[in-house]
C-alpha positions in Angstrom: -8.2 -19.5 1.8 -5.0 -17.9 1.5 -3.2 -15.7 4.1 -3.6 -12.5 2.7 -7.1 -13.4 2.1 -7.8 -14.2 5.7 -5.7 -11.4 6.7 -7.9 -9.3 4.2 -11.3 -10.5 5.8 -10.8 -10.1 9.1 -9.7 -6.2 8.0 -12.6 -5.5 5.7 -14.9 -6.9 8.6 -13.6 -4.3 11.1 -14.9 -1.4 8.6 -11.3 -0.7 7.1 -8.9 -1.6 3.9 -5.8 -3.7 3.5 -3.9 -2.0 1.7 -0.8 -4.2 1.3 1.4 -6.9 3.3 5.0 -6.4 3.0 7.7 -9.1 4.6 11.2 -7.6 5.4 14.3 -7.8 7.5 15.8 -5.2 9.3 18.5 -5.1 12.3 18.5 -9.3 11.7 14.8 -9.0 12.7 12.5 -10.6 10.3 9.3 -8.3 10.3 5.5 -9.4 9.1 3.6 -5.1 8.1 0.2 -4.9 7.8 -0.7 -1.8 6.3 -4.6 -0.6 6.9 -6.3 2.7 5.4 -9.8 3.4 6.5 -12.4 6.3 5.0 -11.3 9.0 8.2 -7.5 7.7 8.3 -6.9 5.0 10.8 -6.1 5.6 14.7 -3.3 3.5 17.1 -6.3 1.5 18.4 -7.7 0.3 15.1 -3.9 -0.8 14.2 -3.8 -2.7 17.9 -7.2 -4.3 17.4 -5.9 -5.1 13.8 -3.2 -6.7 15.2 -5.3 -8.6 18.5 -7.3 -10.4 16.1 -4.6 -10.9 13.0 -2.3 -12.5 15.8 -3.8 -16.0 16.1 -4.3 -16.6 12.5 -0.9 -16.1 12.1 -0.2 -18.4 14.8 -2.4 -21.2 12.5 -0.5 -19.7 9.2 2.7 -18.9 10.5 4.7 -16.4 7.4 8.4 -16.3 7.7 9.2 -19.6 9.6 7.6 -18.0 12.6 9.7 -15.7 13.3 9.2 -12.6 13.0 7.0 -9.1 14.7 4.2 -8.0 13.7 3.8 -4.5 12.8 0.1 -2.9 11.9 0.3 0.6 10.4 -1.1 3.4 7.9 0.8 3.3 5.1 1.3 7.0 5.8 1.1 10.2 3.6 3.9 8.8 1.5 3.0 5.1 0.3 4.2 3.5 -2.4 2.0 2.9 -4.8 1.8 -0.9 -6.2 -1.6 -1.5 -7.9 -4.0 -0.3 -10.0 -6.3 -0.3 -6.6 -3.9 2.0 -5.2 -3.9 4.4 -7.9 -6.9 4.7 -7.9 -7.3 5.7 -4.0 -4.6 8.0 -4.8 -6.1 10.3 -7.5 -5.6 13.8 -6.4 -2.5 13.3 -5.0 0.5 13.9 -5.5 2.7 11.0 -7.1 6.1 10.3 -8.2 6.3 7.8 -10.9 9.6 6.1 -13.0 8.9 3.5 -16.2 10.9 0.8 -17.6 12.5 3.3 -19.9 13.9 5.3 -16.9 11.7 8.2 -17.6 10.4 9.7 -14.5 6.7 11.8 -14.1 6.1 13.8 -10.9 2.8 15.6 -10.5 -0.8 15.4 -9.7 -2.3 11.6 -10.4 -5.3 12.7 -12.6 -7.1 9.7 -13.3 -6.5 5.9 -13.6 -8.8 4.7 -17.1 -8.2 1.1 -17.7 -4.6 0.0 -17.4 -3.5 3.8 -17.8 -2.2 6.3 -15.0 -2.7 10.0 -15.8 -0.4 12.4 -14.3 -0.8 16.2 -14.5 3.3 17.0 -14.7 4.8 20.3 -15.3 4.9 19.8 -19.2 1.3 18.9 -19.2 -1.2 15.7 -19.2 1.4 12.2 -19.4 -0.5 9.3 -19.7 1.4 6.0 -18.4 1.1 1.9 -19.3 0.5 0.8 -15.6 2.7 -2.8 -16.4 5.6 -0.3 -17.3 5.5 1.0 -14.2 8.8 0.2 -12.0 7.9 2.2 -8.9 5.3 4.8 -7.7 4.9 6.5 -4.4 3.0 9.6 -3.5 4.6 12.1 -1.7 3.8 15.9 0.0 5.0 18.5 -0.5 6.1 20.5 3.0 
């Protein structure tokens, strides 16, 4: 079993999602997120028991030659958007998409059918390849 998938268990078995494991370094601090959705949002103490019972199998399976600091959180309101899974717990929302061909779509995220994105835009229904996809995010409008 790999990582994620352990990582992935021991979330689903609490009642919530992993929604994606990101490994990054900021202020020379190497830093291990877990981000976590659930059905009602998720609360501080689901992300501290997340990361109680993550800790020791990262202890087993250490990522990053050890060191690093954990961080569980939401992925918040504005997530980037990195699989089709992700899409699709993202229709309704708002999304900001750009393609390998630099063209950029911003709008409502309609529907995800197959390996397709559908984004309401401004100039009407866009329908986009999800493997020429170069980044996505959702975002809000304030």
């Amino acid at each position: 079993m790999t990582l994620e998938e352990s990582i992935k268990m021991t979330v689903e078995g609490l009642g919530l999602h992993l929604y994606d494991i990101v490994t990054t370094r900021e202020h020379d601090r190497n830093i291990f997120r877990i981000f976590i959705t659930g059905k009602d949002g998720v609360t501080l103490d689901q992300c501290a028991h997340v990361s109680r019972l993550v800790s020791p199998i990262l202890d087993v399976d250490e990522p990053m030659n050890g060191i690093y600091n954990l961080e569980v959180s939401s992925p918040g309101i504005e997530r980037k958007l990195k699989s089709l899974d992700h899409f699709r717990a993202s229709i309704g929302d708002l999304v900001k998409i750009k393609d390998i061909a630099n063209e950029k779509y911003k709008g409502k995220l309609l529907d995800v059918d197959g390996n397709n994105i559908i984004v309401e835009t401004e100039f009407g229904q866009e329908t986009i390849d999800f493997d020429a996809i170069i980044s996505a995010s959702t975002y809000f409008e304030w």
